[in-house]
C-alpha positions as protocol buffer text, in pm:
chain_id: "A"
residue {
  index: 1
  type: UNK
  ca { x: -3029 y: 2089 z: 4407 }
}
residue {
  index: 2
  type: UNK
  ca { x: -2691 y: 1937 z: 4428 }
}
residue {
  index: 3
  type: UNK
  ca { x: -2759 y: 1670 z: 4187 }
}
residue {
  index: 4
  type: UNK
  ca { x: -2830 y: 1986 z: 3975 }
}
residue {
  index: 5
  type: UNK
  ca { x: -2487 y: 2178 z: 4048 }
}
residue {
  index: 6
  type: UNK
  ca { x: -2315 y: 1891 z: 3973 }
}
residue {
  index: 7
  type: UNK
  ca { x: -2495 y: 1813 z: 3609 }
}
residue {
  index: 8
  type: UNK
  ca { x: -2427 y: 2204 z: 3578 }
}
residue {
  index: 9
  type: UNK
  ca { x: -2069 y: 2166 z: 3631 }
}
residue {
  index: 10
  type: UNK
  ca { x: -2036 y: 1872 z: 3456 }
}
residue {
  index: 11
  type: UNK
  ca { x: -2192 y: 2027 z: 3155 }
}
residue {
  index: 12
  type: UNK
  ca { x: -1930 y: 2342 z: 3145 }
}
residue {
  index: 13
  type: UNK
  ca { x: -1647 y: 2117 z: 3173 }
}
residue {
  index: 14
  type: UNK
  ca { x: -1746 y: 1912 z: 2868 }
}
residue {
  index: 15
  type: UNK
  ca { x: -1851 y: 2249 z: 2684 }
}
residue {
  index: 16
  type: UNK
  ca { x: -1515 y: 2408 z: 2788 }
}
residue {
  index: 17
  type: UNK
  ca { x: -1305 y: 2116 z: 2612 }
}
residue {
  index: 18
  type: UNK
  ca { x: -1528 y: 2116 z: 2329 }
}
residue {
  index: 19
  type: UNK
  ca { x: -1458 y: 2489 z: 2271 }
}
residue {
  index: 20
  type: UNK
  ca { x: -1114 y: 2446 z: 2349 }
}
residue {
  index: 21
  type: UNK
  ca { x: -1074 y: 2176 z: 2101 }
}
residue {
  index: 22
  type: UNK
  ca { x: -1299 y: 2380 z: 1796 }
}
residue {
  index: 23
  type: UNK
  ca { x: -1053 y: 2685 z: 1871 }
}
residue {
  index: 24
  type: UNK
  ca { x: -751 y: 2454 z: 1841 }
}
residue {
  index: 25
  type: UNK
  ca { x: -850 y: 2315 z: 1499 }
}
residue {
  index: 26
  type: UNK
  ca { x: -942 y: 2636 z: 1368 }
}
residue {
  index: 27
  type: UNK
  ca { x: -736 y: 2802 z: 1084 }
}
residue {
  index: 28
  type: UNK
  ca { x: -523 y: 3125 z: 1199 }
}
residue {
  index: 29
  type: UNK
  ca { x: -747 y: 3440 z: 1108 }
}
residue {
  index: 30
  type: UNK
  ca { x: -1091 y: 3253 z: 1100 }
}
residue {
  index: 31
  type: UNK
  ca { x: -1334 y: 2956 z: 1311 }
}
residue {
  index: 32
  type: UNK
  ca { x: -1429 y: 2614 z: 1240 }
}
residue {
  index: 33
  type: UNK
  ca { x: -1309 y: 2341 z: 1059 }
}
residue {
  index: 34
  type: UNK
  ca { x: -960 y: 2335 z: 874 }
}
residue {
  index: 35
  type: UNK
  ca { x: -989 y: 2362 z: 467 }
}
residue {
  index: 36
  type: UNK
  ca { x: -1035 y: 2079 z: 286 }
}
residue {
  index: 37
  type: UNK
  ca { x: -729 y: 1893 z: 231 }
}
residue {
  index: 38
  type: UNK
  ca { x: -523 y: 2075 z: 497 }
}
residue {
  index: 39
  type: UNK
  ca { x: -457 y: 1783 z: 674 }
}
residue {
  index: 40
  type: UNK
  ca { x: -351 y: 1539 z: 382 }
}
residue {
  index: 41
  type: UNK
  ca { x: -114 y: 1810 z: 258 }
}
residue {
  index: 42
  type: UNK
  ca { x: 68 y: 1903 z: 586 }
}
residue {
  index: 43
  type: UNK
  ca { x: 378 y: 1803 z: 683 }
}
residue {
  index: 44
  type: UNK
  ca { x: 559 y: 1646 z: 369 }
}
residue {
  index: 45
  type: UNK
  ca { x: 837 y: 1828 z: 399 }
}
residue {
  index: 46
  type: UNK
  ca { x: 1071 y: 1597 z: 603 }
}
residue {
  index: 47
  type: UNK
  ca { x: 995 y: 1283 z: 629 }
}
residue {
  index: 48
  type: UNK
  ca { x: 1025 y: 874 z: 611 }
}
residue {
  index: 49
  type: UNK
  ca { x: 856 y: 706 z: 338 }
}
residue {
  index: 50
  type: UNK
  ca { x: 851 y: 361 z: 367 }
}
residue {
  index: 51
  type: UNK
  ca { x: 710 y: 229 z: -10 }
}
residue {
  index: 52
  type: UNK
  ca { x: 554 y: -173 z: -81 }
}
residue {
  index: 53
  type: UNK
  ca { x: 513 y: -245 z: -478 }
}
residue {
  index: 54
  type: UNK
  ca { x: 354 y: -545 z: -640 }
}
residue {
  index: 55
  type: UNK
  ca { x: 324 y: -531 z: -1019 }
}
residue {
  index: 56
  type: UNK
  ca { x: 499 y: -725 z: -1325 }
}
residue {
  index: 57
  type: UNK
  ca { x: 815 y: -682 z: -1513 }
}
residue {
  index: 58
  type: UNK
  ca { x: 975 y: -806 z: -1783 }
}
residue {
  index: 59
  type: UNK
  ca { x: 1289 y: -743 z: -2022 }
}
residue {
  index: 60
  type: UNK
  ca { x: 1414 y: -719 z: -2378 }
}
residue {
  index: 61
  type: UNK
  ca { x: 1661 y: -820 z: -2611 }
}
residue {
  index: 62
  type: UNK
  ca { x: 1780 y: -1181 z: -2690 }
}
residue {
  index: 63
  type: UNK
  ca { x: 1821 y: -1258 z: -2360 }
}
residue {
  index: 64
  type: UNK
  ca { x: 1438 y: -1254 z: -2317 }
}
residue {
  index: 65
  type: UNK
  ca { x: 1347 y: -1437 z: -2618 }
}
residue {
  index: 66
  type: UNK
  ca { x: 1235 y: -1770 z: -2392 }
}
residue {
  index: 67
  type: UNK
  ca { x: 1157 y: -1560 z: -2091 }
}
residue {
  index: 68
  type: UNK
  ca { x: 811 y: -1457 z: -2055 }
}
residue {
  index: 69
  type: UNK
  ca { x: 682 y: -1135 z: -1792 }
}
residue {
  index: 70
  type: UNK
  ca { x: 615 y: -1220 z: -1452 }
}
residue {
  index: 71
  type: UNK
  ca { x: 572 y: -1101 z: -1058 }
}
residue {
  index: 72
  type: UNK
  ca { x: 804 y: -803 z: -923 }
}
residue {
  index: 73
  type: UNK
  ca { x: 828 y: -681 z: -546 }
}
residue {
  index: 74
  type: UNK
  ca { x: 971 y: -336 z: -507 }
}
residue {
  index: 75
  type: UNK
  ca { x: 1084 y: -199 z: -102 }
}
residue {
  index: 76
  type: UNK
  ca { x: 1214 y: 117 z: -100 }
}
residue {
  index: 77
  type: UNK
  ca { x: 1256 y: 371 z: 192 }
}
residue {
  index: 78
  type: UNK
  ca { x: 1335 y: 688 z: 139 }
}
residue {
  index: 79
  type: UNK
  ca { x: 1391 y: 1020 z: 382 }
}
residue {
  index: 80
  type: UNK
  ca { x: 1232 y: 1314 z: 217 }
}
residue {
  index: 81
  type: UNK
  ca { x: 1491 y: 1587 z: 272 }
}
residue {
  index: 82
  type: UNK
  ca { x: 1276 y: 1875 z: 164 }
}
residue {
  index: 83
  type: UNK
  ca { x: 971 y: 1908 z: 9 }
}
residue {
  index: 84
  type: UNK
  ca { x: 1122 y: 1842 z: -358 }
}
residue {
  index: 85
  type: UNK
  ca { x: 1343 y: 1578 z: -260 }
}
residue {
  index: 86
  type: UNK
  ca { x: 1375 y: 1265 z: -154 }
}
residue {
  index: 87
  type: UNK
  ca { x: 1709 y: 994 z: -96 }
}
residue {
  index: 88
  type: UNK
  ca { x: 1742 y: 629 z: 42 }
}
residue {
  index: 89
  type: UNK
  ca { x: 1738 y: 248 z: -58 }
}
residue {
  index: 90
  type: UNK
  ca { x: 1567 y: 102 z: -367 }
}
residue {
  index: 91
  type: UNK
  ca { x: 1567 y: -291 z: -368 }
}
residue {
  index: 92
  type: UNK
  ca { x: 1394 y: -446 z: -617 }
}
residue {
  index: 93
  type: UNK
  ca { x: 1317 y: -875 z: -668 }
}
residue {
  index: 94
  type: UNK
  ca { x: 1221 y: -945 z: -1030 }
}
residue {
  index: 95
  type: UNK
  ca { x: 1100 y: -1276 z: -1179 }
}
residue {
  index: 96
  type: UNK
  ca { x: 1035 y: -1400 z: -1505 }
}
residue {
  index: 97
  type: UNK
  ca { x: 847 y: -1702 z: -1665 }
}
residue {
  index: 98
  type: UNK
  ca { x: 1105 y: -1954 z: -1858 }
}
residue {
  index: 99
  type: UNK
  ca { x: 956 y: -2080 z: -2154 }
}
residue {
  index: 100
  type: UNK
  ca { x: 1150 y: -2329 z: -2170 }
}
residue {
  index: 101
  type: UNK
  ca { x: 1035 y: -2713 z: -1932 }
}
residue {
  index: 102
  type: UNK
  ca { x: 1423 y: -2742 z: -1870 }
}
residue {
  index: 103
  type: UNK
  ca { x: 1452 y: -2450 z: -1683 }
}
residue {
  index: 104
  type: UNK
  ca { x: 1322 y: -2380 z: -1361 }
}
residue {
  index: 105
  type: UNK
  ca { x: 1357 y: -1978 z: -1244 }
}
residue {
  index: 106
  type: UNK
  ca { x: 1460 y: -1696 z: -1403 }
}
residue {
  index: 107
  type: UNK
  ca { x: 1519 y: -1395 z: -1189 }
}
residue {
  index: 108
  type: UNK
  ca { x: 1682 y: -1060 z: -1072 }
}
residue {
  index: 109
  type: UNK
  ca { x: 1763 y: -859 z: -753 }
}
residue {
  index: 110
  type: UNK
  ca { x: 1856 y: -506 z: -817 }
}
residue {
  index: 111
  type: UNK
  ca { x: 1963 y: -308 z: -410 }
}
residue {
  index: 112
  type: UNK
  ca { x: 2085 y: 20 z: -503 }
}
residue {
  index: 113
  type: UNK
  ca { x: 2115 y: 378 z: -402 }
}
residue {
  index: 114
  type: UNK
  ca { x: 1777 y: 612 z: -534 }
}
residue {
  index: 115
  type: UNK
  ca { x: 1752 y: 1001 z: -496 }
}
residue {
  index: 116
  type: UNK
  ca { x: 1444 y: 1145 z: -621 }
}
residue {
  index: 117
  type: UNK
  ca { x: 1278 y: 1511 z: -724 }
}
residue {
  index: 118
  type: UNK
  ca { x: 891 y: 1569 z: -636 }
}
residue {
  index: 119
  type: UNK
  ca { x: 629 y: 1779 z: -724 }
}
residue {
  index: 120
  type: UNK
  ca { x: 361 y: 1819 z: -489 }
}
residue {
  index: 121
  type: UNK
  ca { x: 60 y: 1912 z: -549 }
}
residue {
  index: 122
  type: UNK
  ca { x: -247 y: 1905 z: -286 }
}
residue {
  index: 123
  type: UNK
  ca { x: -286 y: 1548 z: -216 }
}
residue {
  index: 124
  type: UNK
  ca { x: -56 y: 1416 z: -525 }
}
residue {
  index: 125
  type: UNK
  ca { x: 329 y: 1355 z: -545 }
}
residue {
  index: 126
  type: UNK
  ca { x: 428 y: 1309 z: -921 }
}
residue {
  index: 127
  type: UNK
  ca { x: 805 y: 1252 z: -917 }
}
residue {
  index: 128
  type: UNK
  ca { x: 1088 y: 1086 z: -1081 }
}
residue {
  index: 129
  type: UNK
  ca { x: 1366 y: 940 z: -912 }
}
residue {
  index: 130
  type: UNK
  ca { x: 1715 y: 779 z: -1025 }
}
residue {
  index: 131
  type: UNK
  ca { x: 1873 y: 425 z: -898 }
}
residue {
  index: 132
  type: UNK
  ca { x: 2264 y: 370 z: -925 }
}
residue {
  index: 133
  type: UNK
  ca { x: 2360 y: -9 z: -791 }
}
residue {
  index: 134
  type: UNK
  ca { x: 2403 y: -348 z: -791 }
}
residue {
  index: 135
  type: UNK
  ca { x: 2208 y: -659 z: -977 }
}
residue {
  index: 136
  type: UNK
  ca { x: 2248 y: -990 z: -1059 }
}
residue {
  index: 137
  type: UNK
  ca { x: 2062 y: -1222 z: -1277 }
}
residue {
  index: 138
  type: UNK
  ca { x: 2011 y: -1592 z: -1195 }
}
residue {
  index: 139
  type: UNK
  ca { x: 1913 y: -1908 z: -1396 }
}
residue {
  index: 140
  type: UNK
  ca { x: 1842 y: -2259 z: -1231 }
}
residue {
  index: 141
  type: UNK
  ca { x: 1719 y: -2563 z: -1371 }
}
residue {
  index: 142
  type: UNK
  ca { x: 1874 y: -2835 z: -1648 }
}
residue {
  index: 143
  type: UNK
  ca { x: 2131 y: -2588 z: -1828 }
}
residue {
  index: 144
  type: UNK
  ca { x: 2249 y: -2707 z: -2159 }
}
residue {
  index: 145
  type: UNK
  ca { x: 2636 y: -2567 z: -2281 }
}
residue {
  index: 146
  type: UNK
  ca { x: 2810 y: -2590 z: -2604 }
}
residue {
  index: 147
  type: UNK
  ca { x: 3111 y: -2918 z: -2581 }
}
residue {
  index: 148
  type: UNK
  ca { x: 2945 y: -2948 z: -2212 }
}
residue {
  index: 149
  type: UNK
  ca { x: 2617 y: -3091 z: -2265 }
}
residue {
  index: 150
  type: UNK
  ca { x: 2288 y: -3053 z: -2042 }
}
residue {
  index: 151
  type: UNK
  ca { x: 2314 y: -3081 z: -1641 }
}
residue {
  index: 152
  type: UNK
  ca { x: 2127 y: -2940 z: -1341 }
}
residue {
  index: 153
  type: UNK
  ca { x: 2266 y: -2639 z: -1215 }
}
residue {
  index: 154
  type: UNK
  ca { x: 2256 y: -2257 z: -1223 }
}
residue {
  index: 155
  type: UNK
  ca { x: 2402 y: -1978 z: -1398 }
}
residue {
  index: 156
  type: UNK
  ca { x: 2414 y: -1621 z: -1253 }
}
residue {
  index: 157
  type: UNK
  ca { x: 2597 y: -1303 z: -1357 }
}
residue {
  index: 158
  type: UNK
  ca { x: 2650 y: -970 z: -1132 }
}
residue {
  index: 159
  type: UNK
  ca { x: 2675 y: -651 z: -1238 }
}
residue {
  index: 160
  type: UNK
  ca { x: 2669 y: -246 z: -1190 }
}
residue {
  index: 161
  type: UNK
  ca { x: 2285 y: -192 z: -1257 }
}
residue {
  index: 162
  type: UNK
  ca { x: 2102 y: 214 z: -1358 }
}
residue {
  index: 163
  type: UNK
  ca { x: 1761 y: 252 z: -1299 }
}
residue {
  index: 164
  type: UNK
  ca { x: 1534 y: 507 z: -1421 }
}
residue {
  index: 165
  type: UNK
  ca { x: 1161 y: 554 z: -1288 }
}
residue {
  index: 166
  type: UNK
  ca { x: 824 y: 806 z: -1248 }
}
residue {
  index: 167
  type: UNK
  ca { x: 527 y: 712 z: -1114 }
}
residue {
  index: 168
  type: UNK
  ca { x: 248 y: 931 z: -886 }
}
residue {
  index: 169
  type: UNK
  ca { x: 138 y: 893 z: -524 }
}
residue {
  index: 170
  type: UNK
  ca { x: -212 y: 967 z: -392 }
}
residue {
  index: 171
  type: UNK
  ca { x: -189 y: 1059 z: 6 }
}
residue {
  index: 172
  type: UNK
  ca { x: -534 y: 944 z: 119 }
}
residue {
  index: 173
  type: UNK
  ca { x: -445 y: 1066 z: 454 }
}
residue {
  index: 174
  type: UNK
  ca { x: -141 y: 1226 z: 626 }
}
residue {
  index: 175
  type: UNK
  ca { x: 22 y: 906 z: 626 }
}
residue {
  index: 176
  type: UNK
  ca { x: -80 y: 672 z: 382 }
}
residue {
  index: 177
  type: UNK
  ca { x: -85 y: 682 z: 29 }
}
residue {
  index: 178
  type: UNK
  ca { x: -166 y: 488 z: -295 }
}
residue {
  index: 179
  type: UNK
  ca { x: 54 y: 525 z: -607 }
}
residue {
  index: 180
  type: UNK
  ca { x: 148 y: 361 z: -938 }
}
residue {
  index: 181
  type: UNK
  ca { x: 527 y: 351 z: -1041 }
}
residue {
  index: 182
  type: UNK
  ca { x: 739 y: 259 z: -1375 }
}
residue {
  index: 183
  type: UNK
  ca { x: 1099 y: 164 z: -1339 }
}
residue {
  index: 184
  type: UNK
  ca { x: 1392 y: 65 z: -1618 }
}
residue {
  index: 185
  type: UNK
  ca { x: 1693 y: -121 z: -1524 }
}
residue {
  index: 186
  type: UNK
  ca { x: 2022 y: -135 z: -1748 }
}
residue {
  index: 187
  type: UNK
  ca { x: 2248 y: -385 z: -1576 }
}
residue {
  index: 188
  type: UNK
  ca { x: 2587 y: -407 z: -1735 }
}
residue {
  index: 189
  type: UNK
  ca { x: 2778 y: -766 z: -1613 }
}
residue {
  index: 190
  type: UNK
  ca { x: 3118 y: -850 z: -1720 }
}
residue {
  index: 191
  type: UNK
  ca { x: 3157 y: -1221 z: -1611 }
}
residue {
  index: 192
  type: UNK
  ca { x: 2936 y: -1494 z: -1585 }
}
residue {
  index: 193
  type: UNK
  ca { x: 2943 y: -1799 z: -1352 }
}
residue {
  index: 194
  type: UNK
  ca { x: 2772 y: -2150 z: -1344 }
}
residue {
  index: 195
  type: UNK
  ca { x: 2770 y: -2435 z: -1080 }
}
residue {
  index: 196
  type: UNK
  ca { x: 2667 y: -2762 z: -1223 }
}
residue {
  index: 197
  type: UNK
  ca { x: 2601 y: -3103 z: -1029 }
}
residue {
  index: 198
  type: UNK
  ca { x: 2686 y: -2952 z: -683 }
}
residue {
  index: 199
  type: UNK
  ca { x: 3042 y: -2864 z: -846 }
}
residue {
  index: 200
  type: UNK
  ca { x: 3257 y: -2586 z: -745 }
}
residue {
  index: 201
  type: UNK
  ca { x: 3118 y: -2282 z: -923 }
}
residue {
  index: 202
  type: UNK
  ca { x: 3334 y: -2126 z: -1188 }
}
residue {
  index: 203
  type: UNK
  ca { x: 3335 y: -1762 z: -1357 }
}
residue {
  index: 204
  type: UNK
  ca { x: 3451 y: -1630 z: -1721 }
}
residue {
  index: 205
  type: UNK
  ca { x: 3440 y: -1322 z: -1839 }
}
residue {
  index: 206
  type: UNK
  ca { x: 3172 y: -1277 z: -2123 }
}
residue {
  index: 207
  type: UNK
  ca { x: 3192 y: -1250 z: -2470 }
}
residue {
  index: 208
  type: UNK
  ca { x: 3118 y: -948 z: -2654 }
}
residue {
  index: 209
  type: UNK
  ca { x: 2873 y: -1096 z: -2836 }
}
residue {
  index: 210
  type: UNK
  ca { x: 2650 y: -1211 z: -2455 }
}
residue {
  index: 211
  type: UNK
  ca { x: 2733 y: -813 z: -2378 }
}
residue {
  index: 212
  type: UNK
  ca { x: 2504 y: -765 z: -2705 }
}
residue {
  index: 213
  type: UNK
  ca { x: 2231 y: -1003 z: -2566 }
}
residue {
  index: 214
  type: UNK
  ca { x: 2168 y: -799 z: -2258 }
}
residue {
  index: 215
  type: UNK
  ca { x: 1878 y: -518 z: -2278 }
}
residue {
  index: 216
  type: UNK
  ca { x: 1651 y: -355 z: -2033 }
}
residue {
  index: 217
  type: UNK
  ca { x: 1430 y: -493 z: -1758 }
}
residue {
  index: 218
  type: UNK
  ca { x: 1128 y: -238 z: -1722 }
}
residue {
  index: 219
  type: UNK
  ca { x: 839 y: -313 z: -1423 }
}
residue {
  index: 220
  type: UNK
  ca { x: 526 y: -175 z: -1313 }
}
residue {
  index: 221
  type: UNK
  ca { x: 379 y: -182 z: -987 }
}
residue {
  index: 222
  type: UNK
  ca { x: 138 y: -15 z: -766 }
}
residue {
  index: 223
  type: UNK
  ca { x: 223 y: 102 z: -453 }
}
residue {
  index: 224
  type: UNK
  ca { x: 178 y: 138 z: -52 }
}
residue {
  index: 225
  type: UNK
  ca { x: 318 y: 414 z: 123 }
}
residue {
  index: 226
  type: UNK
  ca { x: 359 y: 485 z: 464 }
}
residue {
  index: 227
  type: UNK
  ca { x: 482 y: 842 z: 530 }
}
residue {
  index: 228
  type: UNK
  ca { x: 609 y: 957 z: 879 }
}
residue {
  index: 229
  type: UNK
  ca { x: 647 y: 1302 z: 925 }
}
residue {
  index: 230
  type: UNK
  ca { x: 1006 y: 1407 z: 1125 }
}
């Protein structure tokens, strides 16, 4: 009989919690289980969104003619204001192929400011988002100059740097998501600098006609996201 009172009280307890948890869970108005979806799309109002991108990238123009697309790694964190927008730190690493034996690495690094406008909808963020910053482009290997000749060394040039980009997020749950993103960079340098055979480094202002030479660097990658609700 006591072995029975206790399985008895045993059993209410566990049926209490369950009920307590069921009622809990249940939508205002109504019983049972939230609607489908409701807990992907709550909370993204205010947030951190931490974002990881591999993809490719590439650029145009004359500058590109021996350079060849290759690997891209995008970080970007971002505090989601409201629901519709989004600001934080975009930093972007950006490689490219050389065609050319002589030369070992091309590359850029764009770390900028990004604000960005969102449109939600049930378990998909489609947005677009602006970059205003800094890059510079590198070149290392054997580096041949007119009345110089050819001698190991790098070349690199800084600059102010837009970006442009859209892509799409898909929250699989609350906090993580998959998405796919497209970004365009315009850097705009002014002087270039080379070191040469562990020399001191020296810097000229560029012609009008390198200006010319410098297009766009566009790159695709897909995406982790980490989202933490605050």
């Amino acid at each position: 009989m006591k072995k029975l009172a206790t399985a008895a009280g045993l059993a209410a307890v566990i049926l209490t919690s369950f009920t307590s948890n069921t009622a809990a869970q249940a939508p205002p108005g109504g019983t049972g289980a939230p609607a489908a979806g409701a807990p992907v799309q709550a909370g993204r109002s205010n947030g951190l969104m931490l974002r990881l991108g591999i993809g490719l990238d590439g650029c145009t123009d004359d500058w590109c003619d021996d350079v060849d697309p290759s690997a891209s790694v995008r970080l970007v964190a971002l505090y989601r204001i409201m629901k519709y927008v989004a600001a934080g730190v975009h930093m972007a690493f950006l490689f490219g192929e050389p065609e050319v034996s002589s030369v070992d690495m091309v590359w850029n690094l764009f770390l900028g400011a990004e604000a960005r406008g969102i449109f939600p909808y049930k378990q998909i963020d489609l947005w677009t988002g602006l970059a205003l910053g800094w890059n510079r482009t590198m070149i290392s290997g054997e580096i041949c100059l007119p009345l110089l000749g050819c001698a190991e060394g790098k070349t690199w040039a800084n600059a102010v740097a837009l970006g442009f980009g859209f892509g799409g997020d898909y929250y699989i749950t609350k906090n993580i998501a998959v998405g796919l993103t497209f970004y365009l960079y315009k850097p705009w340098p002014q002087v270039g600098c080379g070191e040469f055979d562990n020399a001191d480094s020296d810097c000229d202002d560029l012609t009008d006609e390198d200006k010319r030479r410098i297009g766009i660097i566009w790159s695709v990658n897909a995406m982790f996201i980490y989202y933490l609700p605050m």
